[in-house]
N, C-alpha and C positions, 0 to 999 in steps of 0.2 A: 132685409125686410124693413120699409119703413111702415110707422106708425101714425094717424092725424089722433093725436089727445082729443080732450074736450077744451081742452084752453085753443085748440086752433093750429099749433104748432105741430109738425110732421117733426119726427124725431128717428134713428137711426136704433136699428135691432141686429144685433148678429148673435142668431140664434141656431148656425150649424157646427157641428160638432168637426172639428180639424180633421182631416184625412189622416191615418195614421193605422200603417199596414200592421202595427202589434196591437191593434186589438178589435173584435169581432162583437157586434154591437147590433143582437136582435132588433128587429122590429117593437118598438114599445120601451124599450128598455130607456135608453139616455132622451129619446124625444118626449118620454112622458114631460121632461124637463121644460121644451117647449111652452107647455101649458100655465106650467108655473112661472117661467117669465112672461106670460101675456099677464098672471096674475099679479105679480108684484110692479111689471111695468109700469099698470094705471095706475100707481102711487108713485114710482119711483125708478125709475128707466132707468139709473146708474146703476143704481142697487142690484136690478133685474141683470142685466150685464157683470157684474161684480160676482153675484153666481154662477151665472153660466162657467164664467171664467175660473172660477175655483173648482166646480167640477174636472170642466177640462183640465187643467193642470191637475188634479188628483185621480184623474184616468192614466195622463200621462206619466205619472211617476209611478202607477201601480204596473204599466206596461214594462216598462224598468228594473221594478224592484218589488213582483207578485205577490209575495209572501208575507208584506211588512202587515197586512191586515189581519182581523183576529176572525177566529170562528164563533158561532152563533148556535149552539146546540138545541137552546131554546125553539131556535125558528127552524133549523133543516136538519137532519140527517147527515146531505148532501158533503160532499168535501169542498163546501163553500168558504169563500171568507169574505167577509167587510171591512169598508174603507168608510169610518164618518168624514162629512164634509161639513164643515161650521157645524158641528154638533145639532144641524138639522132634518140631512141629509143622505144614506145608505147607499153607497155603489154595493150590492151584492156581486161576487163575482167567481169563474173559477183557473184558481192560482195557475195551477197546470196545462189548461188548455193553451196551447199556441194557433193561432194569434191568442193573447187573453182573452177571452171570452166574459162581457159584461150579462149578469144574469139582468139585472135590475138597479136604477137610481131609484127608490123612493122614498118622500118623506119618512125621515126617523122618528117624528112624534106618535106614528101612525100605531093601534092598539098591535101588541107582539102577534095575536089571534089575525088579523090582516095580513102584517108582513107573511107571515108564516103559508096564508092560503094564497097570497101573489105566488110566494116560490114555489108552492107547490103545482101551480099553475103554470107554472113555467119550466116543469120537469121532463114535460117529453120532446122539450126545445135541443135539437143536437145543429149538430155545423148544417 
C-alpha cells in the first residue's frame, strides 16, 4: 500500500500480516492493527511499520512458544492468555488452539471494562 502525505511525498506501507500456517487470525482481530498504523503513519511512517513489525514478531514467537503469555482473570474467564507488545499493545489469545488461535490485538491503555466486553464479544468465535 502506498501512501501520498500532505507534504506531497508517496511513501511505502506494509501493513499485511505474513502468512503463517500456525496461527488462525479472525476477522478483526490483527487488522484492527491496520487502523492504527493509518493512525500513527500521519505522523510517522517508520514508527507506524516498526509496530506492525513488533507485533508480527510477537505473533511469531507465541506460535512457537503458546504459553509464555500470562492469564488475565480480570478481563475473561476464558482459558485465554496475553502477550503485551511495547507495553501498548494486547495480543489476547488461545494457547492451545492449533493453528494458535489470535482472539484479539488491542490497545492495552484501553479501560479493563472494554478489553473485557471486546472478549466477550468475541466468545462465540470458533474455527
Amino acid at each position: 500500500m502506498a501512501r501520498r502525505h500532505s507534504d506531497g511525498c508517496v511513501r511505502r506501507a506494509s501493513v499485511d500480516v505474513p502468512a503463517d500456517e500456525r496461527l488462525r487470525l479472525p476477522p478483526g482481530s490483527v487488522y484492527r492493527s491496520r487502523r492504527d498504523w493509518a493512525y500513527i503513519a500521519d505522523d510517522n511512517i517508520d514508527a507506524a511499520d516498526r509496530l506492525l513489525a513488533d507485533i508480527h514478531f510477537a505473533l511469531s514467537t507465541l506460535a512457537a512458544s503458546p504459553h509464555i503469555g500470562h492469564r488475565r482473570p480480570d478481563l475473561t474467564t476464558r482459558p485465554l492468555r496475553f502477550q503485551p507488545v511495547r507495553d501498548e499493545y494486547l495480543i489476547a489469545y488461545a494457547p492451545d488452539e492449533k493453528p494458535l488461535w489470535v482472539v484479539a490485538v488491542i490497545h492495552g491503555r484501553r479501560n479493563p471494562r472494554v478489553l473485557a466486553a471486546i472478549l466477550r464479544g468475541r466468545e462465540g468465535d470458533t474455527r
